[in-house]
N, C-alpha and C positions, 0 to 999 in steps of 0.2 A: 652800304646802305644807300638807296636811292632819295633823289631830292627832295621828293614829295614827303617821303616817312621823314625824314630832317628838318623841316620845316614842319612838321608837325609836333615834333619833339622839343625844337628850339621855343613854339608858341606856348605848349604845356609849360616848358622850363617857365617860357616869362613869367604865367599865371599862377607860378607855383607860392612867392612867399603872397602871392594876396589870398590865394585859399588855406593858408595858416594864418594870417592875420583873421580871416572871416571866422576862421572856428575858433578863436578865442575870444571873438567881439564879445562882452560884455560880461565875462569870465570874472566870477568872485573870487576873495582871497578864500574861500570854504571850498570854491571849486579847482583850486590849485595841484592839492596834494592830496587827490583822493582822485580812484580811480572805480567808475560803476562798469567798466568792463573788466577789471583786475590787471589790465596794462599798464605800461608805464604811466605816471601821475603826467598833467597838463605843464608842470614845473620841469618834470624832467624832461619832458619831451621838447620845451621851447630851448634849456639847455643844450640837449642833446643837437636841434637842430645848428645851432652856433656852430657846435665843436665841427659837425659833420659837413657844412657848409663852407667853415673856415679851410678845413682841411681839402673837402673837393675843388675849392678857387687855388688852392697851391700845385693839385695834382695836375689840373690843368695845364696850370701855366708851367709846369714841368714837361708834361708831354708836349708841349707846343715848342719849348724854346728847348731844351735838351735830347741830345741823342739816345734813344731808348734808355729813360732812365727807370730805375728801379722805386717804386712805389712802395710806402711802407702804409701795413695798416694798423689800427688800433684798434685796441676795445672797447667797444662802443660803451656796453653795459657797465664796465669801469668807470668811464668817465661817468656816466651819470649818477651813480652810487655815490661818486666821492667830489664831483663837482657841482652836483647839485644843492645842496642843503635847502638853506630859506631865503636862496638869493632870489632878488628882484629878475621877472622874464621879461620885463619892456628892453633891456640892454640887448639880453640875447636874441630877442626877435628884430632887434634892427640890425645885428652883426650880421644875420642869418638873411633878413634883405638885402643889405648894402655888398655880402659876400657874391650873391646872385646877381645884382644887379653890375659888379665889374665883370665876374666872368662871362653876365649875356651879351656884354661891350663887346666881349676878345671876339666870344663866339660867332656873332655877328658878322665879323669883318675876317673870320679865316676864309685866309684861299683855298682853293683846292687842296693846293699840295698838304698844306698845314691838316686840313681834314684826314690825311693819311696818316702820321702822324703815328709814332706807338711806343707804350713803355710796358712795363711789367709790373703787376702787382705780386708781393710778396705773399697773397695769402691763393689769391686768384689766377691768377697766371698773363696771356696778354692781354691787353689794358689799349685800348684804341681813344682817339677823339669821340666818335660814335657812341662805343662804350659807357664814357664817362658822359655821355651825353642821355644816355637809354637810363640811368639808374638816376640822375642827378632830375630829370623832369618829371619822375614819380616820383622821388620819395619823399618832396613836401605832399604832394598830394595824399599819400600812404599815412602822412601823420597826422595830417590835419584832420582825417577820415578818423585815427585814435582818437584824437583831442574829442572830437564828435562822442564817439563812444564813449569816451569817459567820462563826459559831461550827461550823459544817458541823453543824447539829442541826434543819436545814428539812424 
């Protein structure tokens, strides 16, 4: 990947938990667990973003600091089924910032070499710095684009 699209990537990243913040400004508890596009509800989606955030700051700093390590993945739609229920999402939407905002720390400050960097995903196969870098700075934006839909305000 060239520096330009990297830095482009690294910016989206940054902007990512405030455009999930934005689409839930001002989110009722009626508008929680109902969903006006038939997606995931607003609940599971701030869960979901925790889990998948928690889990991308460890993938990370696995491929950064270990030798082609093996990535494991999990079931998204699991976790939200069975982790979701009627928990409170102010928790999970700050895990899901404060998760982002260490690994934009790391991300920031890799060297070259580090950018090279590779492990394997167990579902996906290899698994780059880049990589983890191209899925990680959409897909707050990808949810918060749901959260919109759900709320019927897309």
């Amino acid at each position: 990947m060239n520096q330009e699209r990297r830095r482009e990537l690294v910016e989206k990243y940054r902007v990512g938990s405030q455009a999930v913040l934005d689409a839930y400004d001002g989110i009722t508890d009626d508008e929680l667990d109902r969903s006006a596009s038939g997606e995931w509800t607003p609940r599971e989606i701030a869960h979901h973003l925790a889990d998948s955030e928690l889990n991308s700051a460890i993938r990370l700093r696995r491929i950064v600091v270990e030798d082609r390590p093996v990535l494991n993945g999990y079931d998204e739609a699991q976790f939200a089924r069975v982790l979701t229920r009627d928990r409170p999402i102010a928790p999970s939407l700050e895990a899901m910032r404060w998760a982002r905002e260490s690994s934009l720390q790391i991300v920031e400050r890799l060297s070259d070499e580090e950018w090279e960097r590779t492990g394997t995903h167990e579902e996906s196969g290899p698994y780059s710095v880049d990589t983890w870098l191209e899925i990680y700075a959409a897909h707050p934006h990808e949810h918060a684009a749901q959260v919109r839909r759900s709320r019927g305000k897309a």
